[in-house]
SERO-4910 file (N, C-alpha, C, O; in steps of 0.05 Angstrom, whole numbers):
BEGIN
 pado doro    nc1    nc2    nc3   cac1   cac2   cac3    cc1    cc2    cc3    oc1    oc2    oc3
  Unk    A    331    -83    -88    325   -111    -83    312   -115    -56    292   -129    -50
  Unk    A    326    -99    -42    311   -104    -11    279    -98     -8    264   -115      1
  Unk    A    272    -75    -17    245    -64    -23    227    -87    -36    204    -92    -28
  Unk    A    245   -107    -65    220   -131    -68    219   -145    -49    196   -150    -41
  Unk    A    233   -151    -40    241   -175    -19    222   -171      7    210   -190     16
  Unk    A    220   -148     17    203   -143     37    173   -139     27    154   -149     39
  Unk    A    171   -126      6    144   -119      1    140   -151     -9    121   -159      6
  Unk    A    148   -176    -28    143   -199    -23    134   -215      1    114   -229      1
  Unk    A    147   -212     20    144   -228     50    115   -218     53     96   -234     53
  Unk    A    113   -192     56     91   -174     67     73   -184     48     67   -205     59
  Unk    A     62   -184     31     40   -191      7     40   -222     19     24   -222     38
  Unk    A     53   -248     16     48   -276     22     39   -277     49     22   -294     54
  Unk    A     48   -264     67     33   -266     95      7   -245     93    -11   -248    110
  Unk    A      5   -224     74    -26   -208     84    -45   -235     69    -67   -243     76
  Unk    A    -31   -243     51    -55   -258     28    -66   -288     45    -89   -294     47
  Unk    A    -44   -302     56    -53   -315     80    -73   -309    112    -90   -323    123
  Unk    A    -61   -285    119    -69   -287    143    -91   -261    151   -103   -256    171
  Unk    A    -88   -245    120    -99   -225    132    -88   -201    149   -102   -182    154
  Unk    A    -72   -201    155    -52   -188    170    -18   -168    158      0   -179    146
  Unk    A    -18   -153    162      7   -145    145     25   -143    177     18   -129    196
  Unk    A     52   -164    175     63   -158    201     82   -138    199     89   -128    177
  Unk    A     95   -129    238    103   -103    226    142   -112    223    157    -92    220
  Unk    A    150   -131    223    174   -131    217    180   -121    185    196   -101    181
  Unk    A    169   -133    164    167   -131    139    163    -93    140    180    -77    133
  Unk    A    143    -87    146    138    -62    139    160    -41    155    166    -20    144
  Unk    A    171    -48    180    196    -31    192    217    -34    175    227    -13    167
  Unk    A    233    -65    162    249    -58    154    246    -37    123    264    -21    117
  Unk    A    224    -40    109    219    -26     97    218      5     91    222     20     72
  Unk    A    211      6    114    206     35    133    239     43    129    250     61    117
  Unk    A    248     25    144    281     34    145    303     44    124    321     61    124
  Unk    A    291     22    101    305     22     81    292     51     60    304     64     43
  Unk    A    271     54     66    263     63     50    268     95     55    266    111     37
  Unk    A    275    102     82    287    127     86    310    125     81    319    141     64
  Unk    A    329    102     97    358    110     94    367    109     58    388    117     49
  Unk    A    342     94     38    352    100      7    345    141      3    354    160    -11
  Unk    A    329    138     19    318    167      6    343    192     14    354    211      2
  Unk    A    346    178     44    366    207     57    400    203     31    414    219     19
  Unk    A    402    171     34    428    176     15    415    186    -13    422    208    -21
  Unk    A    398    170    -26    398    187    -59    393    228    -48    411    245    -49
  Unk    A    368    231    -40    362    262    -44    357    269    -13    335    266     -4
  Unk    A    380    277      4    377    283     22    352    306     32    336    304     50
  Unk    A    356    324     15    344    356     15    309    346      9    290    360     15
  Unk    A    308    316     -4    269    312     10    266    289     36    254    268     40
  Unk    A    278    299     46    275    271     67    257    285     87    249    267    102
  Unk    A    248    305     93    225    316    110    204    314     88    183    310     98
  Unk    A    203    316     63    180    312     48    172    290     48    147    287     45
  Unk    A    189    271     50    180    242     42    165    234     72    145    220     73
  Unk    A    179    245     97    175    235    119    141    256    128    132    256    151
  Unk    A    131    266    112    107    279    108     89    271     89     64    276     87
  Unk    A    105    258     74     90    246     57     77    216     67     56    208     58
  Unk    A     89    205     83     93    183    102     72    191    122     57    173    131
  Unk    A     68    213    128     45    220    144     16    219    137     -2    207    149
  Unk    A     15    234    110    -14    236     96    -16    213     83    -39    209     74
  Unk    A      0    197     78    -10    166     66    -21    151     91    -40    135     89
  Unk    A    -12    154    108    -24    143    135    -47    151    142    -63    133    150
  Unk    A    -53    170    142    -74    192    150    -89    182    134   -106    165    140
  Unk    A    -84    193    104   -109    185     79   -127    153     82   -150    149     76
  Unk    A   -106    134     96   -117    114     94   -128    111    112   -145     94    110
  Unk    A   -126    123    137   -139    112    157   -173    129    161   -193    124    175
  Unk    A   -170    143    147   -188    174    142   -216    145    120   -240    140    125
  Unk    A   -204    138    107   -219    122     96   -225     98    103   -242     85     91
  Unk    A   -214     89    123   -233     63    140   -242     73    153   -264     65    154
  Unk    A   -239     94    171   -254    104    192   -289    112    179   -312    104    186
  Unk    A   -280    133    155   -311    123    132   -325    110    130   -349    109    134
  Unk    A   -302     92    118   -318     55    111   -338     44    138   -363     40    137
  Unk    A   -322     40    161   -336     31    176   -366     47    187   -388     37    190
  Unk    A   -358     74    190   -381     92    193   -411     87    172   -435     88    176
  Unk    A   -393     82    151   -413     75    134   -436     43    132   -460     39    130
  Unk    A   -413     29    134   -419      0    129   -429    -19    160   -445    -38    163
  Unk    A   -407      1    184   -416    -18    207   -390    -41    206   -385    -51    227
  Unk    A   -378    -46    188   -364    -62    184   -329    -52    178   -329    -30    167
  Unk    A   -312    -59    181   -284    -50    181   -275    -61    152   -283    -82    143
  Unk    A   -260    -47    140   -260    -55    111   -232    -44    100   -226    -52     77
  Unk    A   -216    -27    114   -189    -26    105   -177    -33    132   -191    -28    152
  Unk    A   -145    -48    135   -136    -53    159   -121    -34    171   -128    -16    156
  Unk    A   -105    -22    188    -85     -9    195    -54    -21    185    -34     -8    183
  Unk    A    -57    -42    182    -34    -48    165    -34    -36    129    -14    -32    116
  Unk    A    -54    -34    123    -61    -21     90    -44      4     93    -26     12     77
  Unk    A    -55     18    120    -47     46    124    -14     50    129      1     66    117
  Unk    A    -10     38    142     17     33    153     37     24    126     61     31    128
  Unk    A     32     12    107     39     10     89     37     33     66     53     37     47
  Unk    A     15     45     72     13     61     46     23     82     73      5     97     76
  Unk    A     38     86     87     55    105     93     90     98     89    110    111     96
  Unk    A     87     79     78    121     67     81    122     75     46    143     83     35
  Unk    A     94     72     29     97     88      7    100    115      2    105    127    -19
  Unk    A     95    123     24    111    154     24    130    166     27    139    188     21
  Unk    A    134    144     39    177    152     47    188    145     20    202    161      7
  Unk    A    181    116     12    191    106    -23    189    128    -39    208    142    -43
  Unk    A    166    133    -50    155    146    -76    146    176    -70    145    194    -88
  Unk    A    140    181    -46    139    217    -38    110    218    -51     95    201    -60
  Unk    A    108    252    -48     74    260    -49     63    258    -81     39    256    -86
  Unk    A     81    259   -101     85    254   -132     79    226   -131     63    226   -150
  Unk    A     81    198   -122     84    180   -128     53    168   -116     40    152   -130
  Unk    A     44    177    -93     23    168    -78      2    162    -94     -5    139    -95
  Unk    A    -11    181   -109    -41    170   -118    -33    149   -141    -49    131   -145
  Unk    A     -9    149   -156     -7    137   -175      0    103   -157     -9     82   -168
  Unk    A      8    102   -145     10     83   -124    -15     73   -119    -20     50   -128
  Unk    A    -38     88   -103    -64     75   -101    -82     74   -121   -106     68   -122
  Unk    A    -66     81   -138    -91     80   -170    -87     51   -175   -105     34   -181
  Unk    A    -61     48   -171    -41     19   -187    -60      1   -163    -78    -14   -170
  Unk    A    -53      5   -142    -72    -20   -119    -99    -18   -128   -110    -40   -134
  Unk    A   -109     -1   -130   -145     -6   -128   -152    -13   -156   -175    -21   -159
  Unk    A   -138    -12   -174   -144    -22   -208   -138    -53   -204   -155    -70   -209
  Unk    A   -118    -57   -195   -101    -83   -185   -130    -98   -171   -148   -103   -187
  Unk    A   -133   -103   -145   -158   -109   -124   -181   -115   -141   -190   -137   -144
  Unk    A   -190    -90   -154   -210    -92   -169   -212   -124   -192   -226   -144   -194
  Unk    A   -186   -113   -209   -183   -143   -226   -176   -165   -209   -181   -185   -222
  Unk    A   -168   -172   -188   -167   -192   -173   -198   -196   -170   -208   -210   -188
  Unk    A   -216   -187   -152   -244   -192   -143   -249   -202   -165   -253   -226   -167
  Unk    A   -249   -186   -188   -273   -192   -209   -264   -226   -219   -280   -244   -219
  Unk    A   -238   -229   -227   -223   -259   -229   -240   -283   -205   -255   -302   -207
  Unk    A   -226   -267   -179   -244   -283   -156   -269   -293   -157   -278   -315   -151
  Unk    A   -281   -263   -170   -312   -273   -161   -330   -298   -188   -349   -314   -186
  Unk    A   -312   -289   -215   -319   -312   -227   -311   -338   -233   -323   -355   -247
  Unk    A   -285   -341   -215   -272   -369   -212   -291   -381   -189   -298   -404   -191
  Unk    A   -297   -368   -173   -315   -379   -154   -297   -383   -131   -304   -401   -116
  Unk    A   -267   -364   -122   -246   -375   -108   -264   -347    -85   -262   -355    -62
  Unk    A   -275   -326    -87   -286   -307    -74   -315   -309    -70   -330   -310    -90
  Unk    A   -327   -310    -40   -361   -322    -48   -374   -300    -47   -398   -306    -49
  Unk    A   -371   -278    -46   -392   -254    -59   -371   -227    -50   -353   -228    -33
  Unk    A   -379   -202    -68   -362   -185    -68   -366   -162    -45   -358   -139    -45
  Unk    A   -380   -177    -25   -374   -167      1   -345   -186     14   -328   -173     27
  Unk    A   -341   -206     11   -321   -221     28   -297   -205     30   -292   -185     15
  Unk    A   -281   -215     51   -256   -193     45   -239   -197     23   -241   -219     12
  Unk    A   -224   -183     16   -195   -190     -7   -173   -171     12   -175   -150     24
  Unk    A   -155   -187     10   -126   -174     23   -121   -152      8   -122   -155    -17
  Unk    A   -114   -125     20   -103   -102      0    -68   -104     -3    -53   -101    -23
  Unk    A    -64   -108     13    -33    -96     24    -17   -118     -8      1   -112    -24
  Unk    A    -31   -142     -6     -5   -143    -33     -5   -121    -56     15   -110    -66
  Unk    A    -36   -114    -63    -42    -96    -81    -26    -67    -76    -15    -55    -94
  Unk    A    -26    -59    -50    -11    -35    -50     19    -41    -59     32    -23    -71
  Unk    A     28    -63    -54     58    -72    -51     51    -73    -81     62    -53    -89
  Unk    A     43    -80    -95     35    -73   -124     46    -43   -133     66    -35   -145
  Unk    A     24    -31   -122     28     -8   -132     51     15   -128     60     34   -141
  Unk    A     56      3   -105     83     13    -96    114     10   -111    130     29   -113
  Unk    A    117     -8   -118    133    -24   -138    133    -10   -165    153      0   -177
  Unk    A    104    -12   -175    104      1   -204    118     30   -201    136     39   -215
  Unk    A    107     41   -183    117     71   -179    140     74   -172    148     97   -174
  Unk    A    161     53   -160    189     58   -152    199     49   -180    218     62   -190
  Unk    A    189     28   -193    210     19   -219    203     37   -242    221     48   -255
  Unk    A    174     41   -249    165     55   -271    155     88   -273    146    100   -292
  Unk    A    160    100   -234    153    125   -234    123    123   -235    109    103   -240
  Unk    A    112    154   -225     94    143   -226     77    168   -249     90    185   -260
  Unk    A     44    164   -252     21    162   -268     29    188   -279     37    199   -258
  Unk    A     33    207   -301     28    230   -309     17    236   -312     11    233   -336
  Unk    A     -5    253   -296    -32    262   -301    -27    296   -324    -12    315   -320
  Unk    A    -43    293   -344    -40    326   -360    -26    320   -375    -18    337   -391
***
């Protein structure tokens, strides 16, 4: 329950402000180890590595983006978040996690852009509820079976 509850707060304030703050994402952080060390003690350095390369991966890809575009296009809160998905869901859960957000985003824009609520598909769209999306699917429903 705690995990909706926070990943909720965190999604209504990114979708407002743009911003993912970091209270929401610490207690998250918190909870989301101290669930992991009580359920499976024996991955709690995996998860807390896993917590690493979701951080990494994301930031590895704005640093891209911007290289590319000139413009900044994922936040450090995305990242920071898709590292608190690593402590949750571990290295098994991750891509199925950002599959779930960027499928997610995607059908949001496209909704956006023909309601006319988005004025072209450069504008920004908030990620972080989408990850909190994807994050969720993967803690309640496991995540993607690839093979």
């Amino acid at each position: 329950m705690g995990l909706l509850v926070g990943l909720f707060a965190m999604s209504l304030f990114d979708a407002r402000y743009f911003v993912i703050p970091d209270g929401p994402l610490l207690f998250l952080l918190a909870a989301g180890f101290g669930t992991c060390v009580a359920l499976t003690p024996e991955d709690s350095g995996a998860r807390l590595a896993a917590a690493v390369l979701g951080f990494a991966a994301l930031r590895s890809v704005a640093y891209g983006y911007e290289a590319l575009r000139g413009a900044p296009g994922v936040g450090e809160g995305d990242a920071r978040l898709f590292a608190v998905a690593g402590i949750w869901v571990g290295f098994a859960g991750l891509p199925s996690c950002l599959i779930y957000a960027v499928f997610s985003a995607l059908v949001a824009a496209v909704i956006a852009l023909r309601q006319g609520s988005l004025e072209s598909a450069r504008a920004p769209l908030p990620f972080g509820p989408h990850l909190a999306f994807g994050l969720w699917l993967c803690w309640t429903a496991g995540p993607i079976e690839f093979g």
